[in-house]
C-alpha positions as CSV (number, residue, x, y, z in Angstrom):
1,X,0.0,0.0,0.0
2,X,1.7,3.0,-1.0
3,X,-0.2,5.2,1.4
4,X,2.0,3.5,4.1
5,X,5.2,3.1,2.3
6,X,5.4,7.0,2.0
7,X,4.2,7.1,6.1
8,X,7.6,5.3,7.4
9,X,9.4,7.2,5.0
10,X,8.5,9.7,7.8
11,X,10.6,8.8,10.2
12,X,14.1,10.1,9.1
13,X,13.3,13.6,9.6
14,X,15.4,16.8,8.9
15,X,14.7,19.4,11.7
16,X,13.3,22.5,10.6
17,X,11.4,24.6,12.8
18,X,11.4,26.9,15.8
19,X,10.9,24.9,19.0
20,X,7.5,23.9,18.5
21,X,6.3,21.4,21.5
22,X,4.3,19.1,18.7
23,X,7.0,19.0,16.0
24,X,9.2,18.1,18.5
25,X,7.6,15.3,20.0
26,X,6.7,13.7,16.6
27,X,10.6,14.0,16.3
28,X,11.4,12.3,19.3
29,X,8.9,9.6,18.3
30,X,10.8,9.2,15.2
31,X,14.6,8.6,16.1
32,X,13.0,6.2,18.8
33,X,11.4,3.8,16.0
34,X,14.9,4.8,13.6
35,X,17.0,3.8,16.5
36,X,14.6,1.0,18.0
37,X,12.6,-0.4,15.8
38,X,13.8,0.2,11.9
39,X,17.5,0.3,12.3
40,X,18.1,-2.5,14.2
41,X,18.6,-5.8,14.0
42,X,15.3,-7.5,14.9
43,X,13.4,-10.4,13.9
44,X,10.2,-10.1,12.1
45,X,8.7,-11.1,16.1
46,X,11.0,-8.7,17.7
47,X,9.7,-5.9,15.0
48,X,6.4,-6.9,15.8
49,X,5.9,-6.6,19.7
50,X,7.7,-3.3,19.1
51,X,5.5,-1.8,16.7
52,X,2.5,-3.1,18.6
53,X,3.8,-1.4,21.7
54,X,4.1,1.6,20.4
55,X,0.7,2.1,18.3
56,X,-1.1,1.3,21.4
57,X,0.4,4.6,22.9
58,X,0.9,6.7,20.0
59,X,-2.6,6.1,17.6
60,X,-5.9,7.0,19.7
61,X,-7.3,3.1,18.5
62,X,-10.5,3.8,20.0
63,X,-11.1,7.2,18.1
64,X,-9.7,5.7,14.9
65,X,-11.9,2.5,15.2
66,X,-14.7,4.5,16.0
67,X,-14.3,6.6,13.1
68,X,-13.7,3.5,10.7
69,X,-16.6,1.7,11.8
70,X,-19.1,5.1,11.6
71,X,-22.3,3.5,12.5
72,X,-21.4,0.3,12.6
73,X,-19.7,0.8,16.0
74,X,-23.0,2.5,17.3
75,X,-24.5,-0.2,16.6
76,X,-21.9,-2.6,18.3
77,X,-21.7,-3.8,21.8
78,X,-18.8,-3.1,24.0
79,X,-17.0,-6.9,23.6
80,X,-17.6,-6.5,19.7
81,X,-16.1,-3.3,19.7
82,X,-12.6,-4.5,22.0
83,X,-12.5,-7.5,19.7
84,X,-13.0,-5.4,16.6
85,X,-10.0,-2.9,18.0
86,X,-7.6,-6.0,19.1
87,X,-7.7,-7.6,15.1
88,X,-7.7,-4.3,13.9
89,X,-4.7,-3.2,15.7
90,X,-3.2,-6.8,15.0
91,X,-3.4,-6.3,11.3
92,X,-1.6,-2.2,11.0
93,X,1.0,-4.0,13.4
94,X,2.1,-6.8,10.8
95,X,1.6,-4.3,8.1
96,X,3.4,-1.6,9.5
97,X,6.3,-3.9,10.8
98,X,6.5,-5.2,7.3
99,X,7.0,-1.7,5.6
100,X,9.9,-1.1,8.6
101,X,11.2,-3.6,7.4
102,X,11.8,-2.1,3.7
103,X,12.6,1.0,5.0
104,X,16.1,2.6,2.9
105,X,16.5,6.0,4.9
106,X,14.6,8.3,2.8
107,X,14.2,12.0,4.4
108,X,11.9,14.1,5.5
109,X,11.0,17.9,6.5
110,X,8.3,19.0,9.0
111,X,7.4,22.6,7.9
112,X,5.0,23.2,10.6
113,X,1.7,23.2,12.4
114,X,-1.7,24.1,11.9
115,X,-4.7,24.1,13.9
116,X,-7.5,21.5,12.7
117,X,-11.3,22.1,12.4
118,X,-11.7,20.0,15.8
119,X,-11.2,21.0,19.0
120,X,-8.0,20.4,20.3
121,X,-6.4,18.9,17.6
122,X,-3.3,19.9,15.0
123,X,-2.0,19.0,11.9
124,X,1.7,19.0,11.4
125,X,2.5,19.5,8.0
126,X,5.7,17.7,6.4
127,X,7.1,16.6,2.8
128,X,9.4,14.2,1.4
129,X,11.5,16.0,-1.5
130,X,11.2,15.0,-4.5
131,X,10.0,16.4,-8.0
132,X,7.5,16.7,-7.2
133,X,7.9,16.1,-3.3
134,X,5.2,14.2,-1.4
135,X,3.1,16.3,1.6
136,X,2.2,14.3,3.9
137,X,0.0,15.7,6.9
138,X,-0.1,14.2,11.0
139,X,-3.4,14.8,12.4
140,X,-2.9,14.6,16.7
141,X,-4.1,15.5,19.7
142,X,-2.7,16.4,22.8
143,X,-2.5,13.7,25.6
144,X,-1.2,13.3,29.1
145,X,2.6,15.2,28.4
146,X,2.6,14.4,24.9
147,X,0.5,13.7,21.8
148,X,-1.8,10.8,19.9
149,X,-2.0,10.4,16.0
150,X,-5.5,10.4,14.9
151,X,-4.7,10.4,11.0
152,X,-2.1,10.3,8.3
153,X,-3.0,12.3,5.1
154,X,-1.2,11.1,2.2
155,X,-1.1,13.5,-0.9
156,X,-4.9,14.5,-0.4
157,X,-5.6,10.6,1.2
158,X,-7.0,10.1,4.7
159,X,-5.6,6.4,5.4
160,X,-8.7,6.8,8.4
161,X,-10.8,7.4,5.7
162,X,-9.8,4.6,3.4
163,X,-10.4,2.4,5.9
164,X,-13.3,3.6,6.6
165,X,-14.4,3.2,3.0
166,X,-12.8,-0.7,2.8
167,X,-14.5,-1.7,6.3
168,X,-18.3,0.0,5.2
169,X,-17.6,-1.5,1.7
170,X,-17.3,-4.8,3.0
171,X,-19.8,-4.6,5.9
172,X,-22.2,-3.8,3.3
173,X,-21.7,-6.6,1.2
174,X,-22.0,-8.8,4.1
175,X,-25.4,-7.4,5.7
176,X,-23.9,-5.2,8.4
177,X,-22.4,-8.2,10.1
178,X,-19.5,-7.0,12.3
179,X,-18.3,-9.8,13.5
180,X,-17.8,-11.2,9.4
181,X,-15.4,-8.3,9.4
182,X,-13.8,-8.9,12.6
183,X,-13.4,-12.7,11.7
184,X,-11.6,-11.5,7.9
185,X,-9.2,-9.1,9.9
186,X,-8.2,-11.9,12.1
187,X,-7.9,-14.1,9.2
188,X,-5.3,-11.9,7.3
189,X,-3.4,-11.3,10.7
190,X,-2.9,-14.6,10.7
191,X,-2.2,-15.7,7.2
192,X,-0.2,-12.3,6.9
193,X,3.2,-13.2,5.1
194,X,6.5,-10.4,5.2
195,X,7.8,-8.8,2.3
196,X,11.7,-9.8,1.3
197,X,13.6,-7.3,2.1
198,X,15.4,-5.0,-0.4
C-alpha cells in the first residue's frame, strides 16, 4: 500500500522549525522507531511486539476505530467493539512492521503546524523531497505530556478514511455483520506473510 510506504518514510526527519512542542515530540517519536525499531537488528517477532507497543500509545485506536466503523460501531456492543479494535490493531501492526522492514532511509521535513477544524487537535505538516515532493500531513491531539496520532494524510488521502471506506464496503456486502469483518481481519493477521527485504 503505497499510502503506508510514504508514512515510514517519515521517520528520518530533517529538523526545521522553531521549537515547536508538537514537532518536537513527533521528532522524538521518530529517532526512537529509527533507532529501535527500523534500524536495528530484529526479527520479524521482535519488530512486531515493538510496533505493537508503540501504536497502542501513539494512535488513539479507539477514536480511529470509531471513526472507521461510523455507525457500525453504534450499533456494536462493547466486547464486539474491543474485539474489533484487538484484530484491527493486529493487522496495522504486521503491516506496518512489514514496511519497517523495507525501510532505505529516505528524508523528511516538518514545515509546521496548523490548527485543525476540531477542538483540540493539529496538523503537522511535512514533505518528502522529491520532484514533485510528497506532503504528507499528521493529524494529533494532545494527551497526558505528549500527543496521539489520529490520522495520516497522504497526498490529499485520509488512510482513516480509506479504511473507513474498505470496512463500510465490506460490511455492506456482508449485511452489516461485524463480526464477518472482525473474523476476515483476524484471518489476514494470521495468514499475513512479510515482504523480502530490499
Amino acid at each position: 500500500m503505497r499510502s503506508l510506504v510514504c508514512a515510514l518514510m517519515l521517520f528520518t526527519a530533517i529538523p526545521s522549525w522553531a521549537s515547536n512542542p508538537a514537532i518536537d515530540f513527533m521528532n522524538g517519536l521518530a529517532q526512537e522507531v529509527i533507532e529501535t525499531g527500523i534500524q536495528g537488528t530484529q526479527t520479524n517477532d521482535e519488530r512486531e511486539a515493538f510496533i505493537r507497543e508503540k501504536f497502542t500509545t501513539i494512535l488513539d485506536l479507539k477514536s480511529i476505530g470509531q471513526f472507521v466503523l461510523g455507525t457500525y460501531w453504534k450499533k456494536a456492543d462493547e466486547a464486539q467493539r474491543q474485539e474489533f479494535l484487538s484484530a484491527f490493531t493486529e493487522l496495522l501492526t504486521k503491516t506496518w512492521s512489514d514496511r519497517f522492514s523495507m525501510y532505505s532511509g529516505q528524508e523528511v521535513v516538518f514545515s509546521g503546524t496548523r490548527n485543525a477544524q476540531q477542538k483540540n487537535q493539529l496538523y503537522v505538516d511535512s514533505s518528502i523531497p522529491g520532484n514533485p515532493p510528497v506532503e504528507i500531513i499528521w493529524r494529533i491531539r494532545p494527551k497526558d505530556k505528549g500527543y496521539v496520532i489520529i490520522d495520516i494524510v497522504i497526498e490529499d488521502v485520509s488512510m482513516a478514511m480509506s479504511y473507513r471506506s474498505e470496512y463500510t464496503t465490506f460490511l455492506q456486502q456482508h449485511q452489516g455483520n461485524l463480526q464477518d469483518l472482525i473474523n476476515e481481519l483476524k484471518k489476514k493477521a494470521a495468514n499475513f506473510k512479510y515482504s523480502d527485504k530490499k
